[in-house]
N, CA, C and O atoms as a GROMACS GRO file, in nm:
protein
  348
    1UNK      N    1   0.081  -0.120   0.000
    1UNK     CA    2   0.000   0.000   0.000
    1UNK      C    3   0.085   0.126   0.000
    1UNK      O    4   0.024   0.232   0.004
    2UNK      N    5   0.207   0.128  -0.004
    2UNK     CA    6   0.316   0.237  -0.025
    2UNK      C    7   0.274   0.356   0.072
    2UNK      O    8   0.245   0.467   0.027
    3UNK      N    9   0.274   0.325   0.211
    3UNK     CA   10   0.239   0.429   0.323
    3UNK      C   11   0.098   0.486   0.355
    3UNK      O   12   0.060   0.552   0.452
    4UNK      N   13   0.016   0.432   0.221
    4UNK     CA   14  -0.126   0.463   0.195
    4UNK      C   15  -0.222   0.352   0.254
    4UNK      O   16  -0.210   0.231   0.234
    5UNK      N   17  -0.334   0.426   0.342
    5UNK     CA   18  -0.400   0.322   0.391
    5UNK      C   19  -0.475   0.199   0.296
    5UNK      O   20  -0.573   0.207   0.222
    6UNK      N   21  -0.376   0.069   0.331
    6UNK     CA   22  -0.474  -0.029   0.193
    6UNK      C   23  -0.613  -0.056   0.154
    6UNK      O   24  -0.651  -0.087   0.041
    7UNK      N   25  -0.728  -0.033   0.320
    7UNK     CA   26  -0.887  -0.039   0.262
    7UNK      C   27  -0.895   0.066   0.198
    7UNK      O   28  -0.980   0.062   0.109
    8UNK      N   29  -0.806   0.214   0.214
    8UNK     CA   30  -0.877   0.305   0.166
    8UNK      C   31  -0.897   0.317  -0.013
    8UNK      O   32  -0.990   0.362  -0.080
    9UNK      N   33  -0.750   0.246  -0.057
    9UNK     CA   34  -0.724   0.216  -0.173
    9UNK      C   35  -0.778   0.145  -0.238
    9UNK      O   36  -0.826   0.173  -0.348
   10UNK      N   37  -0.783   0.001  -0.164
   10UNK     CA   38  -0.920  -0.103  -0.231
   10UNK      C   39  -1.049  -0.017  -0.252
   10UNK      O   40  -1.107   0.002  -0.359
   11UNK      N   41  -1.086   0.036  -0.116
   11UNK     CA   42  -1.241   0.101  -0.190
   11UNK      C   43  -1.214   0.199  -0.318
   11UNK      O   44  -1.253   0.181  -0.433
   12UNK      N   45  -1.159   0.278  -0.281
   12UNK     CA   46  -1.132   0.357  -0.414
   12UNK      C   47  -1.132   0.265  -0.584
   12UNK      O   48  -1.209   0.278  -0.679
   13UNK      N   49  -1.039   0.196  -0.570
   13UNK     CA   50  -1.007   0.117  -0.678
   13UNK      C   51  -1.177   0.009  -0.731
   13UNK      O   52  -1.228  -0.024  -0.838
   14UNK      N   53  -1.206  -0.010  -0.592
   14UNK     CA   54  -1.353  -0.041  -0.644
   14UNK      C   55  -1.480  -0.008  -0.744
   14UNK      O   56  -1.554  -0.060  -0.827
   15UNK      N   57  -1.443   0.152  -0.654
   15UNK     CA   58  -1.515   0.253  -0.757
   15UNK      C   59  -1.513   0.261  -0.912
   15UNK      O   60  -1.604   0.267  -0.994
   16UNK      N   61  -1.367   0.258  -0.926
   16UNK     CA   62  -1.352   0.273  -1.073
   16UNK      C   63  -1.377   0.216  -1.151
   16UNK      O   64  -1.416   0.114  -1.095
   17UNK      N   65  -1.390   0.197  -1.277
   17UNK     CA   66  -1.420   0.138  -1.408
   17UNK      C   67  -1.270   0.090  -1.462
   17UNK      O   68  -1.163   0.125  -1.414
   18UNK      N   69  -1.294  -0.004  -1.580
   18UNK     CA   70  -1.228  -0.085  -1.673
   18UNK      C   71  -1.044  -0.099  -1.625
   18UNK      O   72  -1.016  -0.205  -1.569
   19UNK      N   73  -0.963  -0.029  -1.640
   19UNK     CA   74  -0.834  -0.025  -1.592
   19UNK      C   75  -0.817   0.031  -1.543
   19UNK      O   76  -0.695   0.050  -1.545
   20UNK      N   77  -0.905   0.143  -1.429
   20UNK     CA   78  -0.816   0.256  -1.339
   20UNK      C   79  -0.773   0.183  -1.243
   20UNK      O   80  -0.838   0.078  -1.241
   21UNK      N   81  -0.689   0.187  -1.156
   21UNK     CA   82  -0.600   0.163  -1.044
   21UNK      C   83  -0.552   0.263  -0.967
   21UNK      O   84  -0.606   0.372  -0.979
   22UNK      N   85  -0.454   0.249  -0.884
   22UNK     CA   86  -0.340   0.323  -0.827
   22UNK      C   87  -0.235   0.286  -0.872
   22UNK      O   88  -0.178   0.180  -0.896
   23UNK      N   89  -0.204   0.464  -0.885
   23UNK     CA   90  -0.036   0.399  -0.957
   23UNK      C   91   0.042   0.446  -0.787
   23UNK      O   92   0.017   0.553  -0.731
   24UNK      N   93   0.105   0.376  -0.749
   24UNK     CA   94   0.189   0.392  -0.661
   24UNK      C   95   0.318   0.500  -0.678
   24UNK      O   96   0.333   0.608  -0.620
   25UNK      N   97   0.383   0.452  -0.751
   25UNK     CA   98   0.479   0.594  -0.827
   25UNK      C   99   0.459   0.711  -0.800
   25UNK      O  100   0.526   0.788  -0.731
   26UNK      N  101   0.323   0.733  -0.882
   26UNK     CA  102   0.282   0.928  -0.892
   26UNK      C  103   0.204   0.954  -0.821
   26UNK      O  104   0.149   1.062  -0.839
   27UNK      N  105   0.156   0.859  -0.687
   27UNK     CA  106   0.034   0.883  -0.586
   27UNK      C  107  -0.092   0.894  -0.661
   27UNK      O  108  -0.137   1.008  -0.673
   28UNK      N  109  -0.154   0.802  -0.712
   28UNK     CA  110  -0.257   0.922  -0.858
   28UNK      C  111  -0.326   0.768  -0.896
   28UNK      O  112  -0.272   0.660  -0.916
   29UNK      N  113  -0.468   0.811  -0.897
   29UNK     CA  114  -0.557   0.672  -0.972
   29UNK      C  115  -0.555   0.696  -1.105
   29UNK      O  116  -0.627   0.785  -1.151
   30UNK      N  117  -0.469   0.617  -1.187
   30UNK     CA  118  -0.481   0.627  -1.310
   30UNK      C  119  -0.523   0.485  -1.439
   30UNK      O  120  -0.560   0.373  -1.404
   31UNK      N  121  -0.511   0.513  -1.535
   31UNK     CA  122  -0.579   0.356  -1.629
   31UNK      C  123  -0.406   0.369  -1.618
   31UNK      O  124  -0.314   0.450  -1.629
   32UNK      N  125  -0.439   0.206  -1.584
   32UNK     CA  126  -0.288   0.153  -1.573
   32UNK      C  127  -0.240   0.116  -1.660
   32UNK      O  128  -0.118   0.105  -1.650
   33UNK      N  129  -0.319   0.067  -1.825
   33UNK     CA  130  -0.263   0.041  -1.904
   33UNK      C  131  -0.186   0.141  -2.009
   33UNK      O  132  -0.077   0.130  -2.065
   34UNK      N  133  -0.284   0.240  -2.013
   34UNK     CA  134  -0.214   0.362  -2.038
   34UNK      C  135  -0.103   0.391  -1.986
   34UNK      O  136  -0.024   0.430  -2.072
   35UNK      N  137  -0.052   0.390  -1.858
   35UNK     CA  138   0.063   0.457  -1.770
   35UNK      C  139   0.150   0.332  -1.800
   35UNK      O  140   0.264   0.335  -1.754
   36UNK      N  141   0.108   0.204  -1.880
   36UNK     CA  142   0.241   0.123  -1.841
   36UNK      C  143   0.268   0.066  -1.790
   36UNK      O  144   0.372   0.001  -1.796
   37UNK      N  145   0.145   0.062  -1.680
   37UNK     CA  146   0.138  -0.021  -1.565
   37UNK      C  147   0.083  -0.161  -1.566
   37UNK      O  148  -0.032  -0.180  -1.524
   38UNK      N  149   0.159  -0.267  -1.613
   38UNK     CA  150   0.074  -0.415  -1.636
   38UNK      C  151   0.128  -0.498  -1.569
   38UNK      O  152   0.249  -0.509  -1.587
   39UNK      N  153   0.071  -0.578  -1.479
   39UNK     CA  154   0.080  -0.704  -1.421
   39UNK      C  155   0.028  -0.848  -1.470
   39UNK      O  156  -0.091  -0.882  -1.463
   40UNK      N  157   0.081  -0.890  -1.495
   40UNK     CA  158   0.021  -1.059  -1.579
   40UNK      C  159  -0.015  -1.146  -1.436
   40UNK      O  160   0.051  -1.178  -1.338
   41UNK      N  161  -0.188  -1.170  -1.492
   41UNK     CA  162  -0.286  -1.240  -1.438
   41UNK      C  163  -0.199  -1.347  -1.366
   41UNK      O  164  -0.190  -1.366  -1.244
   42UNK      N  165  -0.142  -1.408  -1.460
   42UNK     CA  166  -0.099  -1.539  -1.384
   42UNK      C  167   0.040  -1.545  -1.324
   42UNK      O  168   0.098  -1.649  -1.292
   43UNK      N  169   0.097  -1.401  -1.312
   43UNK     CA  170   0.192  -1.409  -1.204
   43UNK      C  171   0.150  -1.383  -1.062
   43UNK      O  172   0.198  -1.435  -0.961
   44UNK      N  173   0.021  -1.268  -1.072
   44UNK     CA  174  -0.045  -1.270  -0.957
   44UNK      C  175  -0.156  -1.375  -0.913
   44UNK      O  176  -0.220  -1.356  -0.810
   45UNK      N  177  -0.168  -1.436  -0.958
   45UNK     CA  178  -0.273  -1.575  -0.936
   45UNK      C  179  -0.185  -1.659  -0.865
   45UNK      O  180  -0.214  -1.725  -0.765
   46UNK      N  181  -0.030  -1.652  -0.947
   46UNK     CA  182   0.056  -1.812  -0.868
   46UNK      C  183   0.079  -1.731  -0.732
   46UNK      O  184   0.039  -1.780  -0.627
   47UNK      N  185   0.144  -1.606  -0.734
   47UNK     CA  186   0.184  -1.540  -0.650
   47UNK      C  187   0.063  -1.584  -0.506
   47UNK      O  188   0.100  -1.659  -0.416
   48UNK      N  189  -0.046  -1.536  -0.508
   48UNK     CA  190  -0.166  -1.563  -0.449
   48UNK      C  191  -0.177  -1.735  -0.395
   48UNK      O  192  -0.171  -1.784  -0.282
   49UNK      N  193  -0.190  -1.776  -0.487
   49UNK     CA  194  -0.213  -1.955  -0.479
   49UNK      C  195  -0.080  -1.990  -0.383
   49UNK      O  196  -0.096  -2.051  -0.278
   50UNK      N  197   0.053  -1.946  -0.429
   50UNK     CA  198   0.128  -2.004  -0.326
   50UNK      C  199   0.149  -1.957  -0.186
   50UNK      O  200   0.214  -2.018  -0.101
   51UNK      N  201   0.094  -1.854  -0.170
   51UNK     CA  202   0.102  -1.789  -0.042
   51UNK      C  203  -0.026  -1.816   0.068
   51UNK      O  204  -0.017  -1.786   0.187
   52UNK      N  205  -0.123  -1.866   0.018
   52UNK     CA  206  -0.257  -1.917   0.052
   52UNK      C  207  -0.213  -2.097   0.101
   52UNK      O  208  -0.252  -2.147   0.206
   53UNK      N  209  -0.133  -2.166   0.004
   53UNK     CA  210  -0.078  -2.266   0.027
   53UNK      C  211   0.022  -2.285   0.144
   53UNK      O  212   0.014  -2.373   0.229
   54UNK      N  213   0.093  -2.213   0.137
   54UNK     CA  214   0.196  -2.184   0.324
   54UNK      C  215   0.152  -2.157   0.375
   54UNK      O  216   0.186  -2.206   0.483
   55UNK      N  217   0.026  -2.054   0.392
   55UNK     CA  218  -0.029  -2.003   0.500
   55UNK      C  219  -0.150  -2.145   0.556
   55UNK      O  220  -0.160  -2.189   0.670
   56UNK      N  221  -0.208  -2.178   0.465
   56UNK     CA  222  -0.302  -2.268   0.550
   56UNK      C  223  -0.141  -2.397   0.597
   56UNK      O  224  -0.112  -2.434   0.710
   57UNK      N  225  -0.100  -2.419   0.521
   57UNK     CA  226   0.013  -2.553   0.545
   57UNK      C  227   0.036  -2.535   0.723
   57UNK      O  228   0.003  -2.607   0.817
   58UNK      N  229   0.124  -2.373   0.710
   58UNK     CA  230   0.154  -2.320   0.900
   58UNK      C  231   0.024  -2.367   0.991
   58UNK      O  232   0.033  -2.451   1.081
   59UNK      N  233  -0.115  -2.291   0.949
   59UNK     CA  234  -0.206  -2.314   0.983
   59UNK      C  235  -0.245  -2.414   1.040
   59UNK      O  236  -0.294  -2.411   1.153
   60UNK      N  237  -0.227  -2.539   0.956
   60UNK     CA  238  -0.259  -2.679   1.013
   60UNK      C  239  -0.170  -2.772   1.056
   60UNK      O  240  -0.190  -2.893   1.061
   61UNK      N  241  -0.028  -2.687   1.101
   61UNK     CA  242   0.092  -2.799   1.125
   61UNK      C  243   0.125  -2.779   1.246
   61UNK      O  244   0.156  -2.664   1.279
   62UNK      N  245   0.126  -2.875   1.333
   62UNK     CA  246   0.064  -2.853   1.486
   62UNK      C  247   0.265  -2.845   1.536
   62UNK      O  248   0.295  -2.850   1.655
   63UNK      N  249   0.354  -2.835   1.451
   63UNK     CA  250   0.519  -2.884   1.445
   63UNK      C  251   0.588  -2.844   1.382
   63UNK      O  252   0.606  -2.916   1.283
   64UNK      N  253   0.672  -2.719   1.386
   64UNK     CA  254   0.732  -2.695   1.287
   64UNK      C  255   0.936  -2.750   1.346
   64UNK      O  256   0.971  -2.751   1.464
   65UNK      N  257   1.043  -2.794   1.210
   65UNK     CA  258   1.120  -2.909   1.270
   65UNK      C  259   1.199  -2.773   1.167
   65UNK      O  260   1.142  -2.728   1.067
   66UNK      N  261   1.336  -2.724   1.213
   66UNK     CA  262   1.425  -2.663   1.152
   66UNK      C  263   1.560  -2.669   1.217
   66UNK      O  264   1.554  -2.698   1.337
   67UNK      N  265   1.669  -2.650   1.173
   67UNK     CA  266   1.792  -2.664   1.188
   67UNK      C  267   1.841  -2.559   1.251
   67UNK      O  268   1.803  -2.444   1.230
   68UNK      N  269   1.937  -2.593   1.340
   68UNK     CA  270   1.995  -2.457   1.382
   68UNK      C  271   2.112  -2.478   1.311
   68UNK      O  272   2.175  -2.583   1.302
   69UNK      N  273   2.146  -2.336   1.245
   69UNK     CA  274   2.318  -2.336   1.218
   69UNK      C  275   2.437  -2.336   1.288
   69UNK      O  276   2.470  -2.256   1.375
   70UNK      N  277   2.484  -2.406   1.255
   70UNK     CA  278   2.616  -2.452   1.331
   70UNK      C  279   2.693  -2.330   1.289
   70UNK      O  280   2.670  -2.276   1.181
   71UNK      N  281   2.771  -2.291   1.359
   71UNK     CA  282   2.875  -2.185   1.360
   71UNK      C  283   3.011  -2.208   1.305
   71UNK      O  284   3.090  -2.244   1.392
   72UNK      N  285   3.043  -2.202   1.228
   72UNK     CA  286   3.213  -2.229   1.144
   72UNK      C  287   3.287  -2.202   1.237
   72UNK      O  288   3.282  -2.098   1.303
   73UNK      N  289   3.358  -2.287   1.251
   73UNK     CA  290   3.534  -2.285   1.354
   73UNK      C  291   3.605  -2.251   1.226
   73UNK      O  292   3.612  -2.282   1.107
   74UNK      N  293   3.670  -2.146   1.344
   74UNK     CA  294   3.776  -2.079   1.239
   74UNK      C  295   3.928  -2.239   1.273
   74UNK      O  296   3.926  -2.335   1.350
   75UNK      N  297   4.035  -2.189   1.172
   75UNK     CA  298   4.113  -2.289   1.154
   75UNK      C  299   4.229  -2.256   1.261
   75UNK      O  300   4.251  -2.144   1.307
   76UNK      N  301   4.315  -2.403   1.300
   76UNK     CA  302   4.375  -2.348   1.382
   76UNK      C  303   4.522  -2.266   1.322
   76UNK      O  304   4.572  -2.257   1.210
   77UNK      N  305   4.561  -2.215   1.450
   77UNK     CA  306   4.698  -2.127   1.425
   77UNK      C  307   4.792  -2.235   1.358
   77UNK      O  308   4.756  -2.352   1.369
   78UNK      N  309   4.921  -2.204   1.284
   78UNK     CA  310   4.986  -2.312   1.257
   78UNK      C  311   5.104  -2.300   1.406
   78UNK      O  312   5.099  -2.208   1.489
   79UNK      N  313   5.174  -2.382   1.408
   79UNK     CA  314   5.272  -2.351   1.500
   79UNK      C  315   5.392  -2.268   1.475
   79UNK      O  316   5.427  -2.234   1.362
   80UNK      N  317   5.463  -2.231   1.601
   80UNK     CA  318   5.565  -2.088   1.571
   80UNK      C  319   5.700  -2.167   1.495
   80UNK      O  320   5.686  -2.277   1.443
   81UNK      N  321   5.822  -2.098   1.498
   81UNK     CA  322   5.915  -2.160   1.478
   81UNK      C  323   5.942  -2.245   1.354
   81UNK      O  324   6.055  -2.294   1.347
   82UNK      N  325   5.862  -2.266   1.262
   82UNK     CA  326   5.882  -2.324   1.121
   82UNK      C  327   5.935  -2.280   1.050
   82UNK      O  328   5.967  -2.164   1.075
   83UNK      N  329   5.964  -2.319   0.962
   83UNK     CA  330   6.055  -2.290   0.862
   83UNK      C  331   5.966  -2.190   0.790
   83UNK      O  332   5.843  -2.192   0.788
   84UNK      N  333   6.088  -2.060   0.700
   84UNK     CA  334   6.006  -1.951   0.662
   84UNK      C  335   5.941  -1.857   0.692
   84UNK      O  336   5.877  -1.787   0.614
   85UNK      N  337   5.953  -1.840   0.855
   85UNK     CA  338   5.815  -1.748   0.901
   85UNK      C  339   5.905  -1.623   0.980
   85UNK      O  340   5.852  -1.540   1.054
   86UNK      N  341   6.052  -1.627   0.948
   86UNK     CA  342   6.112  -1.535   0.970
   86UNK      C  343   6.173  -1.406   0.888
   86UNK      O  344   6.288  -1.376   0.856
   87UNK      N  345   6.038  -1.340   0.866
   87UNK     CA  346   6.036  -1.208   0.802
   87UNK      C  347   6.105  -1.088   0.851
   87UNK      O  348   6.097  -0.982   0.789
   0.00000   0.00000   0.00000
């Protein structure tokens, strides 16, 4: 909703006819196809469908099982006194 209250925008956007929207950009309800503004149906459909899909999944999973990361050990020192290390 870009800082803008989102029911207030949905209702608005309700109102309108054929392609007006909000353009977020210019603050401004405009026909979005005109401005350039296109979203493909079925990126927002999968977009939708998969997020509806995790959300009920959380919803009904009485367990959730994840890994903790193990922390990398750094390597050890080599020892003093070897050959070469007298710069």
């Amino acid at each position: 909703n870009a800082g803008r209250e989102g029911a207030l925008v949905v209702e608005e956007v309700k109102k309108r006819k054929g392609n007006e929207g909000y353009d977020v950009a210019n603050d401004e309800y405009t026909d979005l196809v005109k401005a350039g503004i296109v979203d493909p149906t079925k990126v927002t459909r999968s977009a939708l469908q998969n997020a509806a899909s995790i959300a009920g999944l959380l919803l009904t999973t009485e367990a959730l099982v994840t890994e903790i990361p193990e922390k990398e050990k750094t390597p050890p020192m080599p020892p003093g006194g070897m050959g070469g290390m007298d710069y």
